[in-house]
N, C-alpha and C positions, 0 to 999 in steps of 0.2 A: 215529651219534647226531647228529641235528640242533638246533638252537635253536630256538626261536621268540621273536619280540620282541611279546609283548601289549599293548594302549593300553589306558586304559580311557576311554572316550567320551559323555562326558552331554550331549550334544545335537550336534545335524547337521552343525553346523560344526566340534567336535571333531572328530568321524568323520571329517569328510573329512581333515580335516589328519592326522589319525593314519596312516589308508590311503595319504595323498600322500606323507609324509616318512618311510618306513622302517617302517612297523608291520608285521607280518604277518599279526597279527588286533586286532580289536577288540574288549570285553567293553561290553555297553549292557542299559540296565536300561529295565524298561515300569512305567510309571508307579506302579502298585498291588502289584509286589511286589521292589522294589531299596530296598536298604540306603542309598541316596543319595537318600531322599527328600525331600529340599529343593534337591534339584537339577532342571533342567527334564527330565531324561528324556526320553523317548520316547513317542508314541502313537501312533494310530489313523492320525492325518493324514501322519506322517513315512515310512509304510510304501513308497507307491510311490519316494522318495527314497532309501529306506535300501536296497529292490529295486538299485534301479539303479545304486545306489554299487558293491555287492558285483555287480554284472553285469560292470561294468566293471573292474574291479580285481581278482577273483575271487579277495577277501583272506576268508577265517574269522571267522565274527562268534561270536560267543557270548551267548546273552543270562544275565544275573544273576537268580535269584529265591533270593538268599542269605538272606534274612530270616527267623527264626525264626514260623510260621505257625499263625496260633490259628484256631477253627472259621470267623471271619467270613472270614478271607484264603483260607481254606482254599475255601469255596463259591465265593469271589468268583474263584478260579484256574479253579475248574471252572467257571463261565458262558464262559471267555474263552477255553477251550482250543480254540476252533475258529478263533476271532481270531489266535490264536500260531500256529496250523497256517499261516496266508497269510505270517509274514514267514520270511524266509530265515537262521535261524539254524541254525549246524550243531552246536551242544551246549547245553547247560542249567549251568549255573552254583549248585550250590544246597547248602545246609547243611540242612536237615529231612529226614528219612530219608522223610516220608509221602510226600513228590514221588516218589519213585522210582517205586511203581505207579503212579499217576497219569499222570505221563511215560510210563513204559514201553506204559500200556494206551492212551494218547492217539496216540503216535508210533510204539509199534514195541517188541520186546523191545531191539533193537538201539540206543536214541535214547544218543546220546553222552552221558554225564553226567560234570563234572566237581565234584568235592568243593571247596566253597568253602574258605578260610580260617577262617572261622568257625566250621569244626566244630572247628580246632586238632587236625589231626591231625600228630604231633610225633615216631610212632617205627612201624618196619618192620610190627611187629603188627597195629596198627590201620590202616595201609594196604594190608595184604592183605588184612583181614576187610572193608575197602571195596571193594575190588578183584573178590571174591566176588559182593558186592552189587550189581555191575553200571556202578561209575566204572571209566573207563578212566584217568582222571586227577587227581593229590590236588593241591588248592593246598595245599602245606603253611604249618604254624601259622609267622606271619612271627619266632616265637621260636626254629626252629629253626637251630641252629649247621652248618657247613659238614659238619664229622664226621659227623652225625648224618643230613643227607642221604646223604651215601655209604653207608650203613650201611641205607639207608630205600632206597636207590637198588640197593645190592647184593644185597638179599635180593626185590627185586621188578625184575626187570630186565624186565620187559613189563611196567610201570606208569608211563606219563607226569607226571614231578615238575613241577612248577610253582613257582616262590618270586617274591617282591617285591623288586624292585633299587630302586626309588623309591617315596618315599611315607610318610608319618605312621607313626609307631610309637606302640601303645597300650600303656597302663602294666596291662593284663589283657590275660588270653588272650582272641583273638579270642572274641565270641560269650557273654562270660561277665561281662560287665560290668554292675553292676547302680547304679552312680553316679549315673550321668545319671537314672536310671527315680528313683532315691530324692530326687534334692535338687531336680530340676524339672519330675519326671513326664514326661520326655521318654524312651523307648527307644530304647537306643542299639541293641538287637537287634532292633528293627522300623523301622530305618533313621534314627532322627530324633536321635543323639546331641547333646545340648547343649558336649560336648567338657570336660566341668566338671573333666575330672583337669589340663586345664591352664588353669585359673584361678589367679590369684596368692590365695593364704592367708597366716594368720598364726597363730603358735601363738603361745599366751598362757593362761593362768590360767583357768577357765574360773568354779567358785564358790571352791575350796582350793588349796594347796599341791598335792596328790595327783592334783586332776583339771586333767589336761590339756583341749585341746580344737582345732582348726583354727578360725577365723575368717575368715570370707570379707574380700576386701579393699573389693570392691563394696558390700558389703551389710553393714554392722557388726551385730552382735547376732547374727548368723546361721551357725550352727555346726555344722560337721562331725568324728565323726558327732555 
């Protein structure tokens, strides 16, 4: 069994440092469907660069379209999938089950798919009923415990595990967090998290005794829920 070390890479100058200093692969998002949408990402223009990176290096890229996809993302995937045919990604990164056909009839019954984070997948079951579906590989949910990998890894020993050694911990299961979308209409499942679970609050009295309430520290009057 081998390792692999993953970067993740939001723009050209990440990637190169990732491929130069130890990565094995890199994971990069295209502009209109990564979960790091206020990040510079990737486009149209980076492509012969991004070629040539992986020419030279012949390190594993992966592109992201983890993001949960409504009818507009969903057309706007299909105008581009001829666009995504020219860069040189060797798997798909994605949480929405509709991608699967799509992918598969775009690229191939064979097109590598790996199950994002976001889907939270957390126990043996449901990585084999992914497994069926045509991932070869789960990120698992970053709440999974060591045990429970083994357990997810034992009963699937031809299923490539993946976990997060570095990086932000969210106070909800990936994908499931509805915070940011309620207190500033930002979605944190369509990439744009305002990050509001760690905002300072205060809890305090709200009209009685009985009702509580959170108070923002920024914004006084302003209360959650």
């Amino acid at each position: 069994m081998s390792v692999e070390l993953l970067s993740p890479a939001g723009n050209l100058e990440k990637l190169r440092l990732a491929l130069s200093y130890g990565a094995d692969a890199a994971y990069l998002g295209l502009s209109d469907f990564s979960l790091r949408s206020n990040a510079k990402n990737f486009s149209e223009q980076d492509l012969v660069e991004v070629a040539k990176l992986k020419a030279e290096t012949n390190k594993r890229l992966y592109c992201t379209m983890n993001m949960i996809f409504d009818e507009e993302h969903i057309a706007k995937l299909k105008d581009q999938l001829e666009l995504i045919k020219s860069w040189p990604f060797d798997a798909f990164i994605i949480s929405d089950l509709g991608l699967v056909p799509i992918l598969q009839d775009a690229f191939g019954s064979n097109v590598e798919l790996h199950l994002s984070t976001q889907a939270s997948c957390t126990n043996s079951y449901s990585a084999s009923v992914y497994k069926k579906m045509g991932f070869s590989r789960i990120v698992l949910g970053r709440e999974t415990p060591l045990s429970d990998i083994r357990k997810i890894k034992d009963a699937n020993p031809d299923l490539e595990l993946e976990v997060f050694v570095h990086g932000a911990m969210c106070m909800a299961y990936s994908g499931r967090c509805l915070l940011s979308a309620h207190l500033t209409g930002r979605s944190a499942n369509q990439g744009d998290c305002s990050h509001t679970c760690r905002w300072n609050y205060r809890l305090k009295e709200k009209l009685s005794s009985g009702d509580l309430a959170l108070e923002e520290e920024q914004r006084e009057g302003v209360y959650y829920p």
